[in-house]
C-alpha positions as CSV (number, residue, x, y, z in Angstrom):
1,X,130.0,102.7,125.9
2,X,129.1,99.3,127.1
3,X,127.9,98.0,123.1
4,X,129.8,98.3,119.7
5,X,129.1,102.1,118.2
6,X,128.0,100.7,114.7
7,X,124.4,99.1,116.7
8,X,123.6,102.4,118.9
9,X,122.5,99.9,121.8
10,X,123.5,102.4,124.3
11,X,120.7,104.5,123.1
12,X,118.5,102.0,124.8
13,X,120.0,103.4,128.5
14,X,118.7,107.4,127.8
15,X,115.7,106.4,125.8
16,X,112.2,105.5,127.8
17,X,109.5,104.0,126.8
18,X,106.3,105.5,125.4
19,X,104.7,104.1,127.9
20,X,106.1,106.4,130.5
21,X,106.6,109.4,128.2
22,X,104.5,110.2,125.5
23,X,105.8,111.7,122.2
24,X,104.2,114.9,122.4
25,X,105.9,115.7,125.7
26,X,109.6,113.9,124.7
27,X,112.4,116.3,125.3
28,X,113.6,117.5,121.9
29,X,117.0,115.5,121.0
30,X,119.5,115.7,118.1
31,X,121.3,112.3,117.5
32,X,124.5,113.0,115.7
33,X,126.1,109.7,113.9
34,X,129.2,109.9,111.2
35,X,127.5,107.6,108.7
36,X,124.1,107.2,107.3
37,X,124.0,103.2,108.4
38,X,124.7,104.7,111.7
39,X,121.4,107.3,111.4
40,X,119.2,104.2,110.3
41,X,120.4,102.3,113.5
42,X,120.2,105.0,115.9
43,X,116.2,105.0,114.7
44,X,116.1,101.7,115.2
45,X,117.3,101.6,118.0
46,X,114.8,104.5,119.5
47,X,111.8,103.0,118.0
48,X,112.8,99.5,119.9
49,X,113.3,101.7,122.8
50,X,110.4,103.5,122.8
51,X,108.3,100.5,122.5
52,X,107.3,100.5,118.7
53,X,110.1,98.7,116.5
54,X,108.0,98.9,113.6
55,X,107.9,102.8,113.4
56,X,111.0,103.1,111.9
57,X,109.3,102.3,108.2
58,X,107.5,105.5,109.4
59,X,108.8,108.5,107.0
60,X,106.7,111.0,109.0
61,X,107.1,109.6,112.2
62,X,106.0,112.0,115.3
63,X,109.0,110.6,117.3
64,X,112.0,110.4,115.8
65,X,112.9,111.2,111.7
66,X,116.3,111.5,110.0
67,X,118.3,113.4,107.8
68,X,122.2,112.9,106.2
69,X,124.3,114.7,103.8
70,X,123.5,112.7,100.8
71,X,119.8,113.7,101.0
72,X,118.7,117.2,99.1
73,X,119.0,120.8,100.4
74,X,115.2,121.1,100.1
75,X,115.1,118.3,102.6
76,X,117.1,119.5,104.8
77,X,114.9,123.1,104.9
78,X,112.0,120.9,105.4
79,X,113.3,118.9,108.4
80,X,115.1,121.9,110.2
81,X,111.1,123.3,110.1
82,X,109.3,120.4,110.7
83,X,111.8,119.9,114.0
84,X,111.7,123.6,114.9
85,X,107.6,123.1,114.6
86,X,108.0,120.4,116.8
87,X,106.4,118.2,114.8
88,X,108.7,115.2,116.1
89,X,110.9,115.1,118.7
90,X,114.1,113.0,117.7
91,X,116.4,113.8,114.9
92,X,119.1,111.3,114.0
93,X,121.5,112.8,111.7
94,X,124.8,113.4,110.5
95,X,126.7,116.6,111.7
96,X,126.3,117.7,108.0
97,X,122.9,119.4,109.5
98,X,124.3,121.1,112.5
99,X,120.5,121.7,113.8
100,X,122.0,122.3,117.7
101,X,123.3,125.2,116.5
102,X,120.4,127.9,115.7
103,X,117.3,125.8,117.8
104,X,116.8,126.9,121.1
105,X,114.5,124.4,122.6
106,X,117.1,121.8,121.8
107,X,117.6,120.0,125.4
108,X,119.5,116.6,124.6
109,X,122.5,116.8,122.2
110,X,124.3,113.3,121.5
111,X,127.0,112.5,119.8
112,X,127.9,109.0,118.4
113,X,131.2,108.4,118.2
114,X,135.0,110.5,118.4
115,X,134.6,113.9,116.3
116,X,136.6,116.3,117.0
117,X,136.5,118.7,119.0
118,X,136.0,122.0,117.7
119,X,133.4,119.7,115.6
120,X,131.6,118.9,118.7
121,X,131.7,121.9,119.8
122,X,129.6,123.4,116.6
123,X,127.4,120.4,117.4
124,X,126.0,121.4,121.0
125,X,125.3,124.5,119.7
126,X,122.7,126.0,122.3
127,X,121.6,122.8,124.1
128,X,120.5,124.7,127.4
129,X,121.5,127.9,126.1
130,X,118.0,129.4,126.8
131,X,118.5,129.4,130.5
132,X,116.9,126.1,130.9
133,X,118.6,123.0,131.3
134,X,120.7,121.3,128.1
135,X,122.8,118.2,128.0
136,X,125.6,116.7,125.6
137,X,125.8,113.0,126.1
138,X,128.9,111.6,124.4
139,X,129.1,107.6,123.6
140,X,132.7,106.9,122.4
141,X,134.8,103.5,123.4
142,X,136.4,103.3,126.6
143,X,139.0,101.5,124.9
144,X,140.7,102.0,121.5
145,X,143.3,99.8,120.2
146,X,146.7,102.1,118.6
147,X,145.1,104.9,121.0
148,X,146.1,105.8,124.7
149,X,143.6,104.9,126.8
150,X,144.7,106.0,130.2
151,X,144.9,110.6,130.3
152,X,148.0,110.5,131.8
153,X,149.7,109.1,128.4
154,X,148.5,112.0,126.3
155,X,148.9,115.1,128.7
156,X,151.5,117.3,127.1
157,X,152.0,121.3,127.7
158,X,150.8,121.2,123.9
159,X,147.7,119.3,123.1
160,X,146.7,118.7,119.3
161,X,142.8,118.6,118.8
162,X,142.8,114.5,118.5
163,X,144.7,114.5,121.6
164,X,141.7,116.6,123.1
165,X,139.2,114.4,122.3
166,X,141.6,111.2,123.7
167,X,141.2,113.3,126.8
168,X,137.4,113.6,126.9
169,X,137.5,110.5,126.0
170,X,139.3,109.3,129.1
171,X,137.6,111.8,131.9
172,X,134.8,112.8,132.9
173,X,134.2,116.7,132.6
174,X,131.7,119.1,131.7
175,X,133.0,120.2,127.8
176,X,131.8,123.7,127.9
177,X,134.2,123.8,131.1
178,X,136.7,122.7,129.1
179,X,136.8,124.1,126.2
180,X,136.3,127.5,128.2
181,X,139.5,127.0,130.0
182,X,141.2,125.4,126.2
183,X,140.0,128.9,125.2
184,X,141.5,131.2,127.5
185,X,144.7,129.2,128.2
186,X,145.3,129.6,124.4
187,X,144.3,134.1,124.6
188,X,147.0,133.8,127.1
189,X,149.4,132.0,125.2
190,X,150.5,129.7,127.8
């Protein structure tokens, strides 16, 4: 991450304008955030991006909507639906929705912020699962203060799961490749 987490600015760098791609053919994207300011900014931030700043005062937007753990079960139905319908194409949420999971035409799963890992894990879900192409895009700090920041402080015979995400925090790797080989280092036991 090149911006602070809490304004989403990074979004701007996978986001295109409207302009080039219209909403009706926008790659359907889940945007996962840890707090509900964090939803509202990532939409902010997409609307900006896409070329409409004003859209975000849009509750039925064709582009991106939201939906966090403090809203109603009955919503969170009606979005899952609505998204499944493809009736927009972003969802900014928090990981209280888990929508990667169970939709297959999910193609671009991000994740904003450190969560762990068997977290994450739920989170991308079937991105690409289909046989088409899926991506997880992570934005996390490079640097944290109280937290190693170079992989060779952390690597250990015995890894606990914040230690794991220190790691993918740190290199660059495909995470399904990873946690494959976490998986079948552990059925061995070694």
């Amino acid at each position: 991450m090149s911006k602070t987490l809490n304004k989403a600015e990074d979004l701007f760098t996978i986001i295109p304008p409207e302009s080039l791609v219209s909403n009706d053919k926008f790659l359907q994207m889940v945007i996962y955030s840890r707090t509900v300011d964090l939803t509202l900014n990532v939409m902010y931030v997409v609307c900006k991006a896409r070329g409409n700043p004003s859209n975000i005062n849009i509750g039925n937007s064709d582009c991106i909507q939201h939906y966090h753990s403090i809203t109603v079960e009955k919503d969170k139905v009606q979005q899952a639906k609505e998204y499944g319908e493809g009736k927009f194409s972003i969802l900014s949420c928090s990981p209280a929705l888990e929508l990667g999971q169970n939709q297959n035409q999910v193609k671009l799963i991000v994740i904003m912020g450190a969560m762990d890992p068997s977290i994450s894990y739920q989170l991308s879900g079937k991105a690409g699962c289909d046989g088409h192409s899926g991506l997880i895009v992570y934005f996390v700090r490079c640097k944290m203060p109280k937290s190693p920041n170079n992989a060779s402080e952390i690597v250990t015979t015995l890894m606990t799961n914040q230690d794991q995400m220190h790691v993918f925090r740190l290199t660059s790797c495909c995470l399904r490749v990873a946690y494959a080989v976490n998986t079948l280092k552990n059925k061995k036991g070694n």
